[in-house]
C-alpha positions as CSV (number, residue, x, y, z in Angstrom):
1,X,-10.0,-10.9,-22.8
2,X,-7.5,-7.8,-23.3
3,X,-8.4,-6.8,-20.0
4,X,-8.1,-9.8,-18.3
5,X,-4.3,-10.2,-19.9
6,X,-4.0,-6.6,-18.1
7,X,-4.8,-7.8,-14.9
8,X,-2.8,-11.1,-15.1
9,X,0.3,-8.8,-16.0
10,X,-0.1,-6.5,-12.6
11,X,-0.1,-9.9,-10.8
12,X,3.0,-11.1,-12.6
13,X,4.0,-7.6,-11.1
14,X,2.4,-8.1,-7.5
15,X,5.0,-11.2,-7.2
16,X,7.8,-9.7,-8.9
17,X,9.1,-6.2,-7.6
18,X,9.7,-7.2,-4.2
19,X,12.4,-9.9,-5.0
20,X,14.4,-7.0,-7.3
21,X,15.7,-5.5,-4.4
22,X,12.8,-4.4,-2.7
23,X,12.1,-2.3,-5.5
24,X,15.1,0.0,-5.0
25,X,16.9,-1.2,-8.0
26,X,17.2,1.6,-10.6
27,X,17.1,-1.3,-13.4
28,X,13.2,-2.3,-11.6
29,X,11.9,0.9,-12.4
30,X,12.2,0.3,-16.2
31,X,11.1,-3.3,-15.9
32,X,7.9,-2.6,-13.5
33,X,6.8,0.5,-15.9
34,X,7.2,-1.5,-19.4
35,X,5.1,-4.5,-17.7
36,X,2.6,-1.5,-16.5
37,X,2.7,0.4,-19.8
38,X,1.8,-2.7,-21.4
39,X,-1.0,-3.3,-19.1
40,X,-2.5,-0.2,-19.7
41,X,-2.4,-0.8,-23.6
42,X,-4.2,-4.1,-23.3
43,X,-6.8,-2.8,-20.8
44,X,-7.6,0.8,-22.9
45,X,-7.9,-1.7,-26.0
46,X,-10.4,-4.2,-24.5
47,X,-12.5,-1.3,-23.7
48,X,-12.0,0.5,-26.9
49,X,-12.8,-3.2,-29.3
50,X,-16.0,-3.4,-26.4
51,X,-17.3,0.0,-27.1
52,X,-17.3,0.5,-23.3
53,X,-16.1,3.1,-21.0
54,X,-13.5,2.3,-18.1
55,X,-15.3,2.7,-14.5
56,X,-13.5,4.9,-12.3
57,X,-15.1,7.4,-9.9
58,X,-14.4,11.0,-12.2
59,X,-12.5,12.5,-8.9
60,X,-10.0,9.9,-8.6
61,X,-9.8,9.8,-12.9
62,X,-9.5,13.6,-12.0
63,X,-6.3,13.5,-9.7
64,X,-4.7,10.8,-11.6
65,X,-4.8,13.3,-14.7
66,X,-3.2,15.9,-13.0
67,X,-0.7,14.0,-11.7
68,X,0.9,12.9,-14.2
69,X,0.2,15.8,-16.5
70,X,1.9,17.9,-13.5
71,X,5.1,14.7,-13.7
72,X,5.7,14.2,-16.9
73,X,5.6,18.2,-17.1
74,X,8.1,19.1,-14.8
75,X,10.5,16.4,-15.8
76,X,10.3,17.7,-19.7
77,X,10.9,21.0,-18.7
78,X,13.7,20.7,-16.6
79,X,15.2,24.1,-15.8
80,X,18.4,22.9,-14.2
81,X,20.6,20.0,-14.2
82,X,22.5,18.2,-11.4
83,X,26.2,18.3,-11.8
84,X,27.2,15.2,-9.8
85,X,30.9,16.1,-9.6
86,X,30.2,19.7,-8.1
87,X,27.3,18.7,-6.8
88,X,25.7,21.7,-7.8
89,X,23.0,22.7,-10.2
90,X,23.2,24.5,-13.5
91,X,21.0,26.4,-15.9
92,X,19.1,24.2,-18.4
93,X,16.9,24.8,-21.8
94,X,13.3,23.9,-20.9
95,X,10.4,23.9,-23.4
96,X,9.4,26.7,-21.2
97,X,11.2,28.9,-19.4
98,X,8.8,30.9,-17.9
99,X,6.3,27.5,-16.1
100,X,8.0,25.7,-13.7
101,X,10.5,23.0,-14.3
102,X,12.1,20.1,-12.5
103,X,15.4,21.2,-10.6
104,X,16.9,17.7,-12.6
105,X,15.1,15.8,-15.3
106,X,16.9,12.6,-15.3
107,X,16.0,12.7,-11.3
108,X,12.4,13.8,-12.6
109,X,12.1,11.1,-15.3
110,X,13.0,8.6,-13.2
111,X,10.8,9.3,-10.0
112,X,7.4,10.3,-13.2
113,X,7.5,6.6,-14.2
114,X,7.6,5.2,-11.0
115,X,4.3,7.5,-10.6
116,X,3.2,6.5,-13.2
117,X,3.2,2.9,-12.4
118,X,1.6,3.4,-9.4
119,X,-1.4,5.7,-11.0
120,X,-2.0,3.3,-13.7
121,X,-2.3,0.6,-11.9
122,X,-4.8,2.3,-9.8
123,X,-7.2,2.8,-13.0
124,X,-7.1,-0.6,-13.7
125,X,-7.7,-2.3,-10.4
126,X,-10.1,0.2,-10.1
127,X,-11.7,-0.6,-13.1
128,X,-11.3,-3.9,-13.1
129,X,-12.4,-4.6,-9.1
130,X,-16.1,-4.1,-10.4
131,X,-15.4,-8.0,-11.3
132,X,-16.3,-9.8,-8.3
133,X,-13.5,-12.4,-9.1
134,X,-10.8,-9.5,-9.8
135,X,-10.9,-7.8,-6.9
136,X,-10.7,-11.3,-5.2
137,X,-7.6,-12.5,-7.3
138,X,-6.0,-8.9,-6.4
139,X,-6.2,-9.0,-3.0
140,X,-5.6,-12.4,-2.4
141,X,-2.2,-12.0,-4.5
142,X,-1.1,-9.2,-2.2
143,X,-1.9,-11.2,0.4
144,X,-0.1,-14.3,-0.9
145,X,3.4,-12.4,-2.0
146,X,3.2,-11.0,1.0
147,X,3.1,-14.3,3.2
148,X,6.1,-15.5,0.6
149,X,8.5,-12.1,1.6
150,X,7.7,-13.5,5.5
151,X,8.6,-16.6,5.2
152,X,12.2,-15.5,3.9
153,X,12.8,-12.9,6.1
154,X,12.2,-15.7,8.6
155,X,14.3,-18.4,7.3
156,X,16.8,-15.5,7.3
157,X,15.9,-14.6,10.8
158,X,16.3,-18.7,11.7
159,X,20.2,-18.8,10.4
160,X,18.5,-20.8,7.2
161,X,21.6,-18.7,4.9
162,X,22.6,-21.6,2.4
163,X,18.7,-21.2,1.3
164,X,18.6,-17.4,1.0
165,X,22.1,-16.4,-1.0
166,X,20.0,-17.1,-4.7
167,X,17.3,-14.8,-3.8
168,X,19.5,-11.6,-3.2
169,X,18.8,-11.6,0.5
170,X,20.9,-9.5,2.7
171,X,22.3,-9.8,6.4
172,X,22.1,-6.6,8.8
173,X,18.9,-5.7,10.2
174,X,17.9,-6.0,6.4
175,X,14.7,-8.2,5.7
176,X,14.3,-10.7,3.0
177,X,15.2,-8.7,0.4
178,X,14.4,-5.8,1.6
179,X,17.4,-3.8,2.7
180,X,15.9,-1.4,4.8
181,X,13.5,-3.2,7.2
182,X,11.3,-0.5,7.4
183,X,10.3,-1.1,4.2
184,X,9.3,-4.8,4.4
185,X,7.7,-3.7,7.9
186,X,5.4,-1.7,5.7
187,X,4.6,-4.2,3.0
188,X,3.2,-6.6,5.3
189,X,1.1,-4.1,6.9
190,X,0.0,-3.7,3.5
191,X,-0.7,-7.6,3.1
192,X,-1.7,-8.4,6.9
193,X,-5.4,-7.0,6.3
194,X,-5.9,-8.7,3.0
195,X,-4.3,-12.0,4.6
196,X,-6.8,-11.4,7.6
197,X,-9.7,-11.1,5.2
198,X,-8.8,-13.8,3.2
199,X,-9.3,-16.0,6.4
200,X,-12.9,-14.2,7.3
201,X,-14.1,-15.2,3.4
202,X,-13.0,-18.8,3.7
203,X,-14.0,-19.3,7.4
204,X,-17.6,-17.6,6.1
205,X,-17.6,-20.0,3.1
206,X,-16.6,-23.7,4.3
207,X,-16.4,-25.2,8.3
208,X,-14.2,-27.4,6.9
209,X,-11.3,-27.4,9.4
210,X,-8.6,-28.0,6.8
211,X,-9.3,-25.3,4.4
212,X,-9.6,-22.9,7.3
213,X,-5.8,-23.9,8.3
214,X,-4.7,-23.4,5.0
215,X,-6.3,-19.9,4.9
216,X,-4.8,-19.0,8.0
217,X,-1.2,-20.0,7.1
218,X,-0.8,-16.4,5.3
219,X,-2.4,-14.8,8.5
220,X,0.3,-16.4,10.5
221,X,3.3,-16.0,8.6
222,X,2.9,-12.3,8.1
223,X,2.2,-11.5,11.7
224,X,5.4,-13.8,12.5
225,X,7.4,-12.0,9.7
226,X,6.3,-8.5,10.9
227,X,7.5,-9.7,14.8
228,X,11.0,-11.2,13.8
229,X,11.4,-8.1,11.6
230,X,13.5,-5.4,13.5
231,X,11.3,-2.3,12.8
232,X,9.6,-0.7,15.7
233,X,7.2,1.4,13.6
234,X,6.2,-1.2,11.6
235,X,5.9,-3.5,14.6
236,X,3.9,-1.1,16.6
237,X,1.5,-0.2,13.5
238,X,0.8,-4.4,13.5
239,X,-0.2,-4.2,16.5
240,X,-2.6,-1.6,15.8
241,X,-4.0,-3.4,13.2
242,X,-4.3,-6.6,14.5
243,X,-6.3,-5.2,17.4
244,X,-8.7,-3.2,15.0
245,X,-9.0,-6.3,12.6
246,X,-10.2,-8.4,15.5
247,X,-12.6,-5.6,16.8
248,X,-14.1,-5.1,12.9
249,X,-14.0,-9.6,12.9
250,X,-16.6,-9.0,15.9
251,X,-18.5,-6.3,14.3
252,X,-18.9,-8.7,11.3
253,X,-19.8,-11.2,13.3
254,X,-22.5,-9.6,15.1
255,X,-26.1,-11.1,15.7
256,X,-24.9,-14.4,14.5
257,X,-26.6,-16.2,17.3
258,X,-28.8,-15.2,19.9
259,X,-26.9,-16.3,22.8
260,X,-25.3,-14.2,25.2
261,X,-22.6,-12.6,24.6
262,X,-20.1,-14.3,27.2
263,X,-21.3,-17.7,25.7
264,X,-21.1,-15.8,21.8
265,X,-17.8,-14.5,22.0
266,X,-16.0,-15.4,25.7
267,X,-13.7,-18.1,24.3
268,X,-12.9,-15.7,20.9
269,X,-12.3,-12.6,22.8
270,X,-10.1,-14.5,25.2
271,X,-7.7,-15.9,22.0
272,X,-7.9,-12.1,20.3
273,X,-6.5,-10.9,23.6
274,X,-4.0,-13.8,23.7
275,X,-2.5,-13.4,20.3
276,X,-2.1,-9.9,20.8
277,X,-0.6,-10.6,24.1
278,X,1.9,-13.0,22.1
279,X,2.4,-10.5,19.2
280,X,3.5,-7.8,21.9
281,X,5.4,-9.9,23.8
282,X,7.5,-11.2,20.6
283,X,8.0,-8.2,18.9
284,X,9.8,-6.7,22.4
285,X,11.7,-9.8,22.8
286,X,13.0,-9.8,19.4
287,X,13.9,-6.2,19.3
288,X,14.5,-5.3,23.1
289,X,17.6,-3.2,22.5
290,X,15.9,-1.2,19.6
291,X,12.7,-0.7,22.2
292,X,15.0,0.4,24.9
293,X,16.3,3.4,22.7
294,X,13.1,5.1,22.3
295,X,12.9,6.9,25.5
296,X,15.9,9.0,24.8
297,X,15.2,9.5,20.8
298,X,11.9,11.2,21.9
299,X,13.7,14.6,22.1
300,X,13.8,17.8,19.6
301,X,17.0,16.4,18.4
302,X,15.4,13.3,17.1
303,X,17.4,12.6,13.8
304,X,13.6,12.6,11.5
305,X,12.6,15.9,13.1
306,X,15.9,17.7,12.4
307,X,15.3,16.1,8.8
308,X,12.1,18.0,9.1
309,X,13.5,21.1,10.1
310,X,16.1,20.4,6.6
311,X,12.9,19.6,4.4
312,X,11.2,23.3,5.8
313,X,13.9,25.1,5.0
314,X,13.4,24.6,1.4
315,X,9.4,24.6,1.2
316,X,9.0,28.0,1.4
317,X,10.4,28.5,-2.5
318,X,8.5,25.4,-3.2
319,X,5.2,27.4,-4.8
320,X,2.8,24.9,-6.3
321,X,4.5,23.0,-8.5
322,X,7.5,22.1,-6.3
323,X,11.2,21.1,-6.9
324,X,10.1,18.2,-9.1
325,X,9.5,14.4,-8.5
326,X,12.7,12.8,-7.2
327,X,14.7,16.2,-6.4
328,X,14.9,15.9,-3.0
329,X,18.1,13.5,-2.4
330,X,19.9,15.8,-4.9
331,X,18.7,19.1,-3.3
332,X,18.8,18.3,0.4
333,X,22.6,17.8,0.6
334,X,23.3,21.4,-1.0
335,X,21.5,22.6,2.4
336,X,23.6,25.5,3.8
337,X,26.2,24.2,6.6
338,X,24.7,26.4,9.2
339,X,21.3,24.6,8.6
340,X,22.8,20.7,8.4
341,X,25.0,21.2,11.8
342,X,22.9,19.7,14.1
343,X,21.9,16.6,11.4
344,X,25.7,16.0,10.6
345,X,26.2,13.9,13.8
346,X,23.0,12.4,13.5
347,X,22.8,11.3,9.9
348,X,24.5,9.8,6.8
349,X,24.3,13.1,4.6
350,X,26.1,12.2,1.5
351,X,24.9,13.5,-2.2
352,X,23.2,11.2,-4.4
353,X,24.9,9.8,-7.6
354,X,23.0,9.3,-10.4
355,X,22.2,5.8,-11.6
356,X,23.0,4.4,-8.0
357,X,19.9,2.9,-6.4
358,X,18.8,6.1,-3.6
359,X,20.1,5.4,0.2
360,X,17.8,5.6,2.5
361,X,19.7,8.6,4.6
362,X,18.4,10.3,1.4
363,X,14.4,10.9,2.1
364,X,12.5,13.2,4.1
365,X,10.9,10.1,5.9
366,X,7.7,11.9,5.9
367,X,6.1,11.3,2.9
368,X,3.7,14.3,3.2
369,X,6.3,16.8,3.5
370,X,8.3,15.4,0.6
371,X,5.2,15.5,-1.6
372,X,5.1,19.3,-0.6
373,X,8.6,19.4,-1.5
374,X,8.6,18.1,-5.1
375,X,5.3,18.5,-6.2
376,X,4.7,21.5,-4.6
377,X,1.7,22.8,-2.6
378,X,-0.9,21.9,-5.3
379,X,0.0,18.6,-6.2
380,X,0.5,17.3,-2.7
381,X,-3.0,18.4,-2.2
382,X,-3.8,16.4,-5.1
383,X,-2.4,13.4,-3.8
384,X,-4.1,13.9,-0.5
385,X,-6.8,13.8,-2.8
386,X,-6.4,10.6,-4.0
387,X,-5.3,9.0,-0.8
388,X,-7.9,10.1,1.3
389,X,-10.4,9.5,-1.6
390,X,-10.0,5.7,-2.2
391,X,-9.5,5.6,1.9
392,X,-13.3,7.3,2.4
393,X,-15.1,5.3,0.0
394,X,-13.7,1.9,0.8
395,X,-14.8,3.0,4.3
396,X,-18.6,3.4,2.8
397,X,-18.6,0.1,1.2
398,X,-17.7,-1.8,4.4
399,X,-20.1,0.6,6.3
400,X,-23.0,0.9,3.9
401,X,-22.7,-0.1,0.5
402,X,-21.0,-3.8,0.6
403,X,-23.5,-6.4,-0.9
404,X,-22.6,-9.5,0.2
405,X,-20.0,-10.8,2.9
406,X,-17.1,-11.3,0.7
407,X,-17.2,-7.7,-0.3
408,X,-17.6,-6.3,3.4
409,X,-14.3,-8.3,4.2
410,X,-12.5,-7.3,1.3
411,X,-13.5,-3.5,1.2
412,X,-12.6,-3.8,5.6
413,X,-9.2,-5.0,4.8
414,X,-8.3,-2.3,2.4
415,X,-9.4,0.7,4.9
416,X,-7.2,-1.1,7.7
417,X,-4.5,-1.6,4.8
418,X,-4.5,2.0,3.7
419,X,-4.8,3.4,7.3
420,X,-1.7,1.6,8.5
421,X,0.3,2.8,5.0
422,X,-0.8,6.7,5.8
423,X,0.6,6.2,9.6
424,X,3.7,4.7,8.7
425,X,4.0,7.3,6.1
426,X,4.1,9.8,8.3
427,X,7.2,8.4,10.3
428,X,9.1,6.5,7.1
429,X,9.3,6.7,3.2
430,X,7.2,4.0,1.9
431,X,5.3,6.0,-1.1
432,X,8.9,7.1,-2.5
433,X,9.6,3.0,-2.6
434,X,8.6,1.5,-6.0
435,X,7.4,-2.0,-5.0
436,X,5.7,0.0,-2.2
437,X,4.3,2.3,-4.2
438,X,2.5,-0.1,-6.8
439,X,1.5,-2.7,-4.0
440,X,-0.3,0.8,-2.7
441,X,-1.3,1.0,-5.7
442,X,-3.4,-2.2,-6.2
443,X,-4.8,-1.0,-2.5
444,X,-5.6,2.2,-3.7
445,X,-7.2,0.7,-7.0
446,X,-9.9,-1.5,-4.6
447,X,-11.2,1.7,-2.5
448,X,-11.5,3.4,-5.6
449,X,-13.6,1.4,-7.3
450,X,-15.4,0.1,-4.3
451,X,-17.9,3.2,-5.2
452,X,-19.2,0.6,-7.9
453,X,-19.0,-2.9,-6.4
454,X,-22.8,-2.5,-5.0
455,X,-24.1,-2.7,-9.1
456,X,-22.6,-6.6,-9.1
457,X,-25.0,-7.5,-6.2
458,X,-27.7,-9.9,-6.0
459,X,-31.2,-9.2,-5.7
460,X,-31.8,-11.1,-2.9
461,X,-31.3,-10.6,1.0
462,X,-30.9,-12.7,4.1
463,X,-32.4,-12.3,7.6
464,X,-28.9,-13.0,9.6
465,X,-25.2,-13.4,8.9
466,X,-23.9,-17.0,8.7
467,X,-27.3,-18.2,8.5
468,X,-27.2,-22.1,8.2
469,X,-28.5,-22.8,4.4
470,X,-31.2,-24.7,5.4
471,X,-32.7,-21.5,7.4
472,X,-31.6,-18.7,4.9
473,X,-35.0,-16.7,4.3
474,X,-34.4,-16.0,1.2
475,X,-36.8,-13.2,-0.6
476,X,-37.1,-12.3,-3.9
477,X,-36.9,-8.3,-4.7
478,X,-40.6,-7.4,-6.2
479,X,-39.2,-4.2,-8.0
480,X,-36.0,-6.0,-9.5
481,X,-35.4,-8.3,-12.2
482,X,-33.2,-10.7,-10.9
483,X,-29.9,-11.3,-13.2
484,X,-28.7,-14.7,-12.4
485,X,-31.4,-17.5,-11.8
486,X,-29.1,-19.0,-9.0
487,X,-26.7,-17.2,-6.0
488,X,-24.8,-19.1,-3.9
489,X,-25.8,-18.6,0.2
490,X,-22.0,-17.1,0.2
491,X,-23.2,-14.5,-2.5
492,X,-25.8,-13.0,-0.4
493,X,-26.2,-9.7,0.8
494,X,-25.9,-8.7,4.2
495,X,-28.9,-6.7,5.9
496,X,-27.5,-3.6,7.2
């Protein structure tokens, strides 16, 4: 019960942060960490009143530990302060002088709850993912808030303004409410895999026509929303990922009839190869102009690698423990002259002030090198940790360990979701983005504890995918007790 209540309040959160201003607000950080806070109460008590012990993988507990032991650290003992009307940095009382300390800890605070959020939620999706019907309701809420921030940032894109005004939507290249279109390019590359799984599941279940078109009306209205929106990263990553999700749909599909394979798959191939076609053509129609820069931005002088060159100036003094969480957009502007000359003409640099919601001239975009940056050499290899670690084993669920269809298309979706978040990552700032950072999180949460969805499987098996029900061959597992007296033909495993 408790722990259900925890996972209905990260859903209330899953459809909330992206309409407070993407999740940029300064006032969202507060609300998104009280709602997560008092998840994690409710969750740590239904296991404490159940006697039972939360199941998360012990490496992934491991690097969540550290991380916020290394956040809340730094930010407590704060060695200097930001003056924002010298914009310099003073001396400041830690609780230890002689351990590392954050270079601000109002900056720190700020940017260790954020974390927080994000780590939290992780153990409790993790956790909570070993429920078939959780990790179902997760996804398929990403999936659906994520069809709902498309469909804005189309209306917007369709001139639909006297609809868009209440929900805090702005003009510009800005996207629903997302000011920065890179950022709502990213969260529905984080929602386009779940959408496309949620289409696989219901296809699998029904042939009902109808219930296939409703399934695919999230499909469609995140690809649409990540063509009309203006990012080229983001559009280029979809593209990606909507050719890999149609490859990994055939490999799912695979030995469903014995027919050739020109009479198997010729008509499907030829609409996979449409669609793209479509998707490719739309997103260079809509943002021709943007397309035709590219050419002569792939130079040394490209505005992100001089940013680079800015960030690695400062890494060297970064030792292990960093600057401190959200140091960098007071730090960066105090860069010597000499070393800002060639991004002066290039960029917005202009210092931070405190309680103001963070520009986005003010990250590295590279998330790895601003990791390095404010948590330091050792925590950024913890976080690559974590990334990589809930990336790996939702890979060895969809590869070996899945039990039954549902979970091979849910534990797919979340590699393909979690690849195109570390690509864009690389280019862009979406881990320093709240709403981005705890939709990650529920991402992050599945391929964690997809270690432990193979203990909810049945004890029966199948001959062939899709099999009609009146030809399933269904056998009964000699060495295995089985735990429910009925499964549904949807519930059963797939023969590897």
């Amino acid at each position: 019960m408790l722990r259900g209540l925890a996972g209905w309040l990260l859903l209330l959160g899953v459809l909330y942060i992206p309409w407070h201003d993407g999740g940029v607000a300064p006032l969202s950080i507060g609300i998104l960490s009280a709602l997560v806070f008092l998840a994690s109460m409710l969750w740590l008590l239904g296991h404490a009143f159940g006697e039972t012990r939360p199941r998360i993988p012990y490496v992934g507990l491991a690097c969540i530990a550290l991380l916020l032991l290394q956040g809340w650290w730094m930010a407590c003992n704060a060695l200097r302060r930001y003056d924002p009307i010298t914009h310099s940095f003073f001396p400041s009382r830690g609780l230890w002088r002689a351990a590392p300390g954050s270079w601000d800890g109002r900056a720190s605070l700020a940017a260790a709850l954020a974390a927080s959020s994000m780590l939290l939620t992780i153990c409790i999706v993790s956790d909570l993912s070993h429920y078939p019907k959780w990790r179902k309701r997760f996804a398929y809420g990403v999936a659906l808030s994520g069809a709902l921030v498309a469909l804005v940032g189309i209306l917007k894109a369709a001139g639909a303004d006297p609809l868009l005004p209440a929900l805090g939507v702005r003009q510009g290249t800005s996207f629903a409410s997302y000011e920065y279109h890179g950022n709502a390019g990213t969260l529905l590359n984080l929602c386009l895999p779940l959408a496309f799984g949620l289409l696989l599941h219901v296809a699998h279940r029904t042939h009902r026509g109808s219930r296939r078109v409703i399934a695919a009306v999230p499909l469609l209205l995140i690809v649409a929303g990540a063509i009309v929106n203006v990012s080229r990263a983001a559009q280029a990553i979809t593209v990606l990922l909507t050719v890999g999700l149609i490859a990994w749909a055939f490999w799912l599909g695979r030995g469903r009839s014995e027919q050739g394979i020109i009479q198997r798959w010729g008509w499907q191939l030829a609409l996979a190869v449409i669609a793209v076609a479509l998707m490719i053509a739309g997103a260079v129609a809509t943002t021709h102009s943007r397309w035709s820069h590219l050419p002569g931005q792939m130079t040394l002088k490209n505005p992100r690698l001089i940013m680079w060159q800015v960030c690695g100036y400062w890494l060297a003094d970064a030792g292990p423990m960093g600057y401190g969480p959200g140091t960098y957009k007071l730090i960066y502007p105090t860069t010597p002259p000499s070393e800002l000359h060639e991004l002066y003409p290039r960029w917005i640099v202009q210092p931070h002030i405190p309680g103001e919601p963070v520009s986005i001239w003010n990250h590295v975009y590279n998330d790895y090198l601003q990791f390095a940056f404010e948590w330091g050499w050792l925590g950024a290899a913890v976080w690559a940790i974590l990334l990589l670690g809930g990336l790996v084993l939702a890979v060895r669920t969809a590869r070996h360990r899945s039990p039954t269809f549902s979970d091979a298309t849910l534990a797919g979706s979340v590699v393909f979701a979690l690849a195109g978040l570390y690509i864009h990552a690389a280019v862009d700032c979406p881990l320093q983005i709240l709403s981005l950072q705890f939709y990650a999180g529920i991402v992050l949460g599945l391929g964690w504890g997809s270690a432990g969805w193979r203990v909810e499987q049945s004890q029966f098996s199948v001959s062939r995918l899709d099999t009609p029900a009146d030809a399933l061959e269904v056998t009964l597992n000699p060495r295995v007790t089985p735990s429910r007296p009925m499964v549904s033909r949807h519930d059963l495993p797939l023969i590897k």
